[in-house]
C-alpha positions as CSV (number, residue, x, y, z in Angstrom):
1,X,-34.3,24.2,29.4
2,X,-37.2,22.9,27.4
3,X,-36.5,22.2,24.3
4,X,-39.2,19.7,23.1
5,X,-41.4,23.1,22.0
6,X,-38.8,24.1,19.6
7,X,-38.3,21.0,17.4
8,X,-36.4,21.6,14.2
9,X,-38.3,22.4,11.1
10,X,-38.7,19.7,8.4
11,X,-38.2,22.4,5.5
12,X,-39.9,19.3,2.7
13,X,-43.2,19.7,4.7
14,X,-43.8,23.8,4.7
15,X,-45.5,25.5,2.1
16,X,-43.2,27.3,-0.9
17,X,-44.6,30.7,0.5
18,X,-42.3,29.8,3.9
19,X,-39.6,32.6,3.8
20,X,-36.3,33.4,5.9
21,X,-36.0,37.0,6.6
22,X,-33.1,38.5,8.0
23,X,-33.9,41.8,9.5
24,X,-30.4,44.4,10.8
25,X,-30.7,47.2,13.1
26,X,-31.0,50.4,11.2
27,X,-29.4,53.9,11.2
28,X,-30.9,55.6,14.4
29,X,-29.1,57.7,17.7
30,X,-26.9,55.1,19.1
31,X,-26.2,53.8,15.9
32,X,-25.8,56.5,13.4
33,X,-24.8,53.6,10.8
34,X,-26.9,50.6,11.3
35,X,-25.1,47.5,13.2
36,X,-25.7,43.7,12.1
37,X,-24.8,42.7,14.9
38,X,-27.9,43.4,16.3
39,X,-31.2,41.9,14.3
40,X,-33.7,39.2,14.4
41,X,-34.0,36.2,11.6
42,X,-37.7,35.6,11.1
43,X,-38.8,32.8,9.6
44,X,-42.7,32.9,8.5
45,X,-45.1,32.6,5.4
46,X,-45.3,35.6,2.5
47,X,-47.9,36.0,0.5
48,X,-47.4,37.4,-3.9
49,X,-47.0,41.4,-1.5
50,X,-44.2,40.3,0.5
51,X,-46.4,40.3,3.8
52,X,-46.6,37.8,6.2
53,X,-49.4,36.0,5.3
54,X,-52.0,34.9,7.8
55,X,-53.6,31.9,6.3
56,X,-50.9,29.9,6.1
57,X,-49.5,31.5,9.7
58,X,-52.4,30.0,10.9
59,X,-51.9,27.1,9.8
60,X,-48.3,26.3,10.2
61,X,-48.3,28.3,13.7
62,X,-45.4,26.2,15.5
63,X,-43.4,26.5,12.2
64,X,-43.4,30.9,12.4
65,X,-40.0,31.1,14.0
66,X,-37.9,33.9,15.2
67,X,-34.3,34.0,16.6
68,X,-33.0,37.2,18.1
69,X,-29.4,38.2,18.0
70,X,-27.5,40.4,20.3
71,X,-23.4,41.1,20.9
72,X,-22.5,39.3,24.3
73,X,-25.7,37.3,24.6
74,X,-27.1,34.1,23.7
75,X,-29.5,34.0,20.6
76,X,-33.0,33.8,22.1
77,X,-35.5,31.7,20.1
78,X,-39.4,32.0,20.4
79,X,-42.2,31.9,17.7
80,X,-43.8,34.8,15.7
81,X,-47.4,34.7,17.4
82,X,-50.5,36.7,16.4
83,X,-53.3,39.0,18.6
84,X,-55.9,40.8,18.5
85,X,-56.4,43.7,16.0
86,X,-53.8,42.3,13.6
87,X,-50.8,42.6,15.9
88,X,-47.5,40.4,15.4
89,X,-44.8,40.1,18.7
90,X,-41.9,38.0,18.8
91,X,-42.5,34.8,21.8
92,X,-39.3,34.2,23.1
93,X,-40.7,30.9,24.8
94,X,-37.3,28.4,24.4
95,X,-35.2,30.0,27.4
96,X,-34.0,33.3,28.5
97,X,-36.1,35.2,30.2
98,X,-36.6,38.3,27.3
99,X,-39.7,39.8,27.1
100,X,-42.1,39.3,24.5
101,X,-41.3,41.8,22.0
102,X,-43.6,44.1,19.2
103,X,-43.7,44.5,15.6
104,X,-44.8,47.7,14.7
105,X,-47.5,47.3,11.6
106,X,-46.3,44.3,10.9
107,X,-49.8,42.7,9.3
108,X,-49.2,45.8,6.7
109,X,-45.2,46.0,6.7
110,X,-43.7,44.3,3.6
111,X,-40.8,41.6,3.9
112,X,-38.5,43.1,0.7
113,X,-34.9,43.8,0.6
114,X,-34.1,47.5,1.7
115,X,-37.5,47.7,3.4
116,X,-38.2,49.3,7.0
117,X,-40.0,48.0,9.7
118,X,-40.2,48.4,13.3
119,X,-39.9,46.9,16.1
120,X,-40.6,47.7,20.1
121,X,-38.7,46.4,22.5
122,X,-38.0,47.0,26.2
123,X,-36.5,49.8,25.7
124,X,-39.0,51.5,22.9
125,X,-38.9,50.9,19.8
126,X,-36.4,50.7,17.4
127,X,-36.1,50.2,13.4
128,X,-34.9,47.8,11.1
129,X,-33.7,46.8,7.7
130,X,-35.0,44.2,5.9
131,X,-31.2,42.8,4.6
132,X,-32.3,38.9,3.3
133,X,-35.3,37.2,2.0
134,X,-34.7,34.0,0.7
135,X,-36.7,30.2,0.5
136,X,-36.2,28.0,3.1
């Protein structure tokens, strides 16, 4: 496992705007009440609108972390990358061998307490609550 691409962050040296957000899986079919125990802990830049701000992505790339959290598995750990047309996925690029994974409108999604967002996945896509924002 290589795990010189995933050094730890040195909080001191990352802009204030550097934010851990804690996102839970919503209410939807299988899970008519949400579940925690399912969710992704994103850490990554906001700007003043609570969006993830692309500026300062750019230039703290390795620093844009996500971890992703499942029952029964290992958390798998990769970065929050951006593409073309102002597309976010999650990188898992640690270990594991989990697909890279979606956010849906996440240039224009905001990163506030009780928000929505969405996420695709392997198996389609699937929504989230926004449960934590806090400074690293």
């Amino acid at each position: 496992m290589n795990r010189a691409a995933f050094t730890p962050l040195q909080n001191t040296a990352l802009p204030h705007s550097f934010r851990q957000v804690r996102l839970e899986r919503a209410r939807e079919h299988d899970h008519p009440e949400g579940t925690s125990a399912i969710g992704y802990i994103i850490v990554a830049p906001l700007d003043t609108a609570s969006r993830i701000d692309i500026g300062t992505w750019n230039d703290h790339r390795d620093a844009c972390r996500v971890v992703r959290q499942r029952p029964g598995e290992d958390d798998q750990r990769g970065h929050l990358v951006h593409g073309p047309a102002n597309r976010w996925r999650f990188h898992y690029d640690v270990a594991g061998a989990t697909a890279d994974e979606a956010g849906f409108h996440f240039g224009s999604e905001r990163f506030q307490l009780g928000e929505y967002v969405s996420v695709r996945e392997a198996d389609g896509m699937h929504p989230y609550r926004v449960v934590a924002v806090t400074p690293l």
